[in-house]
N, C-alpha and C positions, 0 to 999 in steps of 0.2 A: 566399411573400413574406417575406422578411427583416425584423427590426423595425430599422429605422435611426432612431434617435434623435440627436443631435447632443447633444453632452454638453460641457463646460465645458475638459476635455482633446482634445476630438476630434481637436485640430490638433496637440496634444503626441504622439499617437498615431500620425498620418498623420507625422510627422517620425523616427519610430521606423524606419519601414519602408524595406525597401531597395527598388530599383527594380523589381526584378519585384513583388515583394510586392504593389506601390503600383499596378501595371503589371496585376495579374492583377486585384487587385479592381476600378480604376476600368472594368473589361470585365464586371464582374458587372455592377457599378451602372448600366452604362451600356445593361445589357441589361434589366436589371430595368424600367430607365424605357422605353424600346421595346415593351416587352408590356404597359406600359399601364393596369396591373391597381393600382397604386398608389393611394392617397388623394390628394388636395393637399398635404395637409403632409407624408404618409408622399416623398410626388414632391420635395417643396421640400429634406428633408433628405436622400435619394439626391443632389440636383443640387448641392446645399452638400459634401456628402462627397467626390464627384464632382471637382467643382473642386479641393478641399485635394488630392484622388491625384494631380491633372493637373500642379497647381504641384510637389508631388514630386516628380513623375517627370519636368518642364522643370531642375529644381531637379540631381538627377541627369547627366542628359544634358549641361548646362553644365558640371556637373564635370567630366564626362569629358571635352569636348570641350576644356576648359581644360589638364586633364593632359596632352591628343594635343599640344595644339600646344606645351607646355614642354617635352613628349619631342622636337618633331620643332626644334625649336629648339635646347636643347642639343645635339641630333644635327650641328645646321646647324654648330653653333660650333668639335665637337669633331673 
């Protein structure tokens, strides 16, 4: 078991991360919570951690999907 603490940076941390990064952890955390073996609180900060990967990696995917459609736009124009 992992020790997940939530710390005062956690979200300065999770905004560090690129998309996989953020992509491969929220699959640890979300496997950690699946087996079960977790305390409450140890559960509550996996599911707090959890969520900041999740908005990450929404946070990501918006980017890029922002970039496709400025490329396929300019494409349109040019």
């Amino acid at each position: 078991m992992t020790d997940v603490t939530p710390t005062a940076d956690a979200a300065t941390d999770v905004d560090a991360l690129s998309y996989e990064q953020a992509r491969d952890e929220l699959v640890r955390v979300v496997t950690e919570l699946e087996q079960g073996g977790a305390t409450l609180e140890q559960s509550i900060a996996l599911w707090e951690r959890g969520e900041a990967l999740a908005r990450r990696c929404e946070q990501w995917l918006i980017g890029a999907k922002e970039r496709l459609d400025a490329a396929r736009s300019a494409a349109g124009q040019g």
